[in-house]
C-alpha positions as CSV (number, residue, x, y, z in Angstrom):
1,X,-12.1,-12.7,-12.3
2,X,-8.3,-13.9,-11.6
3,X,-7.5,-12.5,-8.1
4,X,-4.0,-12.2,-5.8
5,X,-3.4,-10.7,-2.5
6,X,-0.4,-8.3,-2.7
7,X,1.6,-5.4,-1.3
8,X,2.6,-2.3,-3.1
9,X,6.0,-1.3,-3.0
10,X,6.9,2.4,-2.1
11,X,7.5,4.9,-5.0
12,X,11.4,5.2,-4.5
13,X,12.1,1.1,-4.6
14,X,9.6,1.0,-7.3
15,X,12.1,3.6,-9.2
16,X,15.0,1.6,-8.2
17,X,13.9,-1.3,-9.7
18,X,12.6,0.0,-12.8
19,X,16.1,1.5,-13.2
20,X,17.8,-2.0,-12.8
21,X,15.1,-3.1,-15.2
22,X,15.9,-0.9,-17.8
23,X,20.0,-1.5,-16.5
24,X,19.6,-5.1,-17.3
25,X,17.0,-5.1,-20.0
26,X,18.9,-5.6,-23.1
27,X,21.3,-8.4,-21.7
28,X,18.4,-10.8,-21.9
29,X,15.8,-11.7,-24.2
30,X,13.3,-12.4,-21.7
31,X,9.7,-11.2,-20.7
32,X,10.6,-8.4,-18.3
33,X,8.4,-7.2,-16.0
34,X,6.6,-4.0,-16.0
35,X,8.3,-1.8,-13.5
36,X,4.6,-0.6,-12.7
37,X,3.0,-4.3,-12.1
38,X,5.9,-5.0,-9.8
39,X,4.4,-6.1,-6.4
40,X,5.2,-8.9,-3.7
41,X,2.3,-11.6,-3.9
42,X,1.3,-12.6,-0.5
43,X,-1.4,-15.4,-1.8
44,X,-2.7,-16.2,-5.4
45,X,-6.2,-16.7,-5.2
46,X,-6.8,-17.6,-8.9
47,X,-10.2,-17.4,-10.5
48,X,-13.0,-15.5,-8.4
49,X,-16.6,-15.4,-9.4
50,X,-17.8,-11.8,-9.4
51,X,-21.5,-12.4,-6.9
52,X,-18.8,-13.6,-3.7
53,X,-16.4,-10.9,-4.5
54,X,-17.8,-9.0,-0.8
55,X,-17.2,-12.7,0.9
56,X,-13.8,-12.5,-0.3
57,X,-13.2,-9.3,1.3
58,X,-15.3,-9.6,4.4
59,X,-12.5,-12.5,5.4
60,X,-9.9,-10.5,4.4
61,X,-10.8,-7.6,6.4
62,X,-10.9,-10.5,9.2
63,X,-7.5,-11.4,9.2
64,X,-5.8,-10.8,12.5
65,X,-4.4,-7.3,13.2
66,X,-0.7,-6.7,12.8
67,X,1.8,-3.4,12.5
68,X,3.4,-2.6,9.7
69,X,5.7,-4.4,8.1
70,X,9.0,-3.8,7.4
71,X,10.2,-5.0,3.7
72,X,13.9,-5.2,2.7
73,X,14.4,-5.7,-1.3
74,X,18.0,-7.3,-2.4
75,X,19.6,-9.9,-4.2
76,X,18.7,-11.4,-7.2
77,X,17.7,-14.9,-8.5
78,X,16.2,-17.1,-10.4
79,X,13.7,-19.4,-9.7
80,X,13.6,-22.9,-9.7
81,X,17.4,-23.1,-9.9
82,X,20.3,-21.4,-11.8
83,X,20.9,-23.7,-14.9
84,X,17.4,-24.3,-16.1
85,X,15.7,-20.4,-14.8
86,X,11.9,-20.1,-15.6
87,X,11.6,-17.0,-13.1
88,X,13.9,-14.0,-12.7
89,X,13.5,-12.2,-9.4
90,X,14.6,-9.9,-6.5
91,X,14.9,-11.2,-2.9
92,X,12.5,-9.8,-0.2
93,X,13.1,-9.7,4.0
94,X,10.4,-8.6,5.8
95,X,9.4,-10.3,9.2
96,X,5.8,-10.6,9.4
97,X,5.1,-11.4,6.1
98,X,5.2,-15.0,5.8
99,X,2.7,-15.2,8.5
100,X,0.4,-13.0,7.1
101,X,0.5,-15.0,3.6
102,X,-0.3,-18.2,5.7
103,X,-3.2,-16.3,7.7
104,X,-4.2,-15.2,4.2
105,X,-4.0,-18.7,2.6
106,X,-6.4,-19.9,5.7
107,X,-9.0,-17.7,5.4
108,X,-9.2,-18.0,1.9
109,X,-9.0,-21.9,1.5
110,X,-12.0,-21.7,4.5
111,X,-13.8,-19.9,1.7
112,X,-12.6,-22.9,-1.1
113,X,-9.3,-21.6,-2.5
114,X,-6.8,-24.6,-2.6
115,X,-4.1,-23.8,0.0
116,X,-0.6,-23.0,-1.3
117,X,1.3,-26.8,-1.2
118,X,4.4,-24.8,-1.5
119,X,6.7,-22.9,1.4
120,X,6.0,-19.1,1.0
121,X,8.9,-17.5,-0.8
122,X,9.0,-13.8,-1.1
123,X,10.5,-12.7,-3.9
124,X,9.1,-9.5,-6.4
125,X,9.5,-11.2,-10.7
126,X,11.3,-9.2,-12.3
127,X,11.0,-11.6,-15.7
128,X,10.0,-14.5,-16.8
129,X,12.1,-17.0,-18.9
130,X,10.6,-18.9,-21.9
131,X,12.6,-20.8,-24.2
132,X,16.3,-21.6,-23.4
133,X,18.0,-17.9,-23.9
134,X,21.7,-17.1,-23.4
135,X,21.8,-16.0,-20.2
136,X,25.3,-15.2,-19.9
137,X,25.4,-11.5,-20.3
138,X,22.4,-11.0,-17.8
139,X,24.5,-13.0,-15.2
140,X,27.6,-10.7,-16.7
141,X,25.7,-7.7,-16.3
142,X,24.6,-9.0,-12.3
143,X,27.6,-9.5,-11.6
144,X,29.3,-5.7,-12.7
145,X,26.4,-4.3,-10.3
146,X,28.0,-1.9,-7.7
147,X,25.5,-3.2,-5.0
148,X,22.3,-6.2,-4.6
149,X,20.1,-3.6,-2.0
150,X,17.3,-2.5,-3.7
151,X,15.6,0.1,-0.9
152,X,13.7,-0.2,2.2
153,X,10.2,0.5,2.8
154,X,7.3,0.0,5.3
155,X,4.0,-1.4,3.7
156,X,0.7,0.1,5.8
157,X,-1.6,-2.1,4.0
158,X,-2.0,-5.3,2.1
159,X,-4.4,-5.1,-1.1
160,X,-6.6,-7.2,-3.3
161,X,-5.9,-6.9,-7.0
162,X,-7.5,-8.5,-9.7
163,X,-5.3,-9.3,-12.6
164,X,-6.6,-9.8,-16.5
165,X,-4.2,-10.8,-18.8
166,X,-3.1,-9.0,-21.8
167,X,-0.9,-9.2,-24.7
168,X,2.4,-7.5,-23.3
169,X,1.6,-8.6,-19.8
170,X,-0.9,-8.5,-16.6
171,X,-2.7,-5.8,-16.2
172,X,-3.4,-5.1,-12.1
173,X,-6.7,-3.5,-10.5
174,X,-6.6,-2.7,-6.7
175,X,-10.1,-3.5,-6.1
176,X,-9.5,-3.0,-1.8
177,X,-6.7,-2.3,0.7
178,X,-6.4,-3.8,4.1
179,X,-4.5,-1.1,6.3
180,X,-2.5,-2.9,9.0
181,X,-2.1,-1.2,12.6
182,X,-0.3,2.0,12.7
């Protein structure tokens, strides 16, 4: 099974972004996201065999304790750069998190999952780019936005998800949460 490490965003960012989803949706020709498989990845763990799923959480549930964290959604992007886009995403602030996708990306490479060879970068994909679209009226449509602040939440809990692809898109399966400290 294909497995990631996530958090879930709180039901009134969720709506805000699956209202600039749907704002921004027919400037682009792109594979938008499903507002309801948005998330912020905290470690791709890739392909899992079924028999060590319990290993995989038993580490997991080991991670060091931590409060709450604070997440701040705004700004958008593209990912790697601007003139040749293969990701299309919304900018995340939250102190705390970076660390607990390196603490996650330790206990999971202890258990063989390659480590992440690339700095942590928070971001929630909105779309992804194929092809060489005209991306003009998207970056039209950005730009006439009254405001780049998505919402505020506090995530209690990280989660486990396994992900199975699908024509259309991913579809996501909590299979455990991880409460932080209250």
């Amino acid at each position: 099974m294909r497995l990631l490490t996530a958090l879930d965003l709180a039901p009134g960012v969720a709506a805000s972004l699956a209202s600039l989803i749907e704002r921004l949706r027919p400037t682009a020709r792109i594979q938008w996201s499903p507002p309801a498989n948005l998330h912020i990845t905290t470690k791709f763990i890739g392909d899992w065999p079924d028999e060590r799923l319990a290993e995989l959480k038993t580490a997991l549930a080991r991670l060091p304790a931590r409060a709450a964290i604070s997440v701040r959604i705004h700004h958008l992007g593209f990912f790697p750069n601007p003139h040749a886009p293969r990701v299309f995403w919304c900018g995340i602030e939250a102190p705390g998190l970076a660390e607990l996708a390196a603490e996650t990306d330790r206990a999971t490479a202890a258990l063989g999952v390659a480590p992440e060879m690339r700095p942590f970068s928070p971001h929630l994909t909105l779309a992804r780019i194929k092809d060489r679209p005209n991306l003009q009226p998207l970056r039209e449509a950005i730009a006439g936005l009254p405001e780049l602040e998505f919402g505020n939440f506090t995530a209690p809990a990280f989660h486990l998800y396994r992900s199975e692809l699908r024509p259309g898109g991913s579809l996501y399966t909590k299979l455990a949460e991880f409460p932080f400290q209250s």
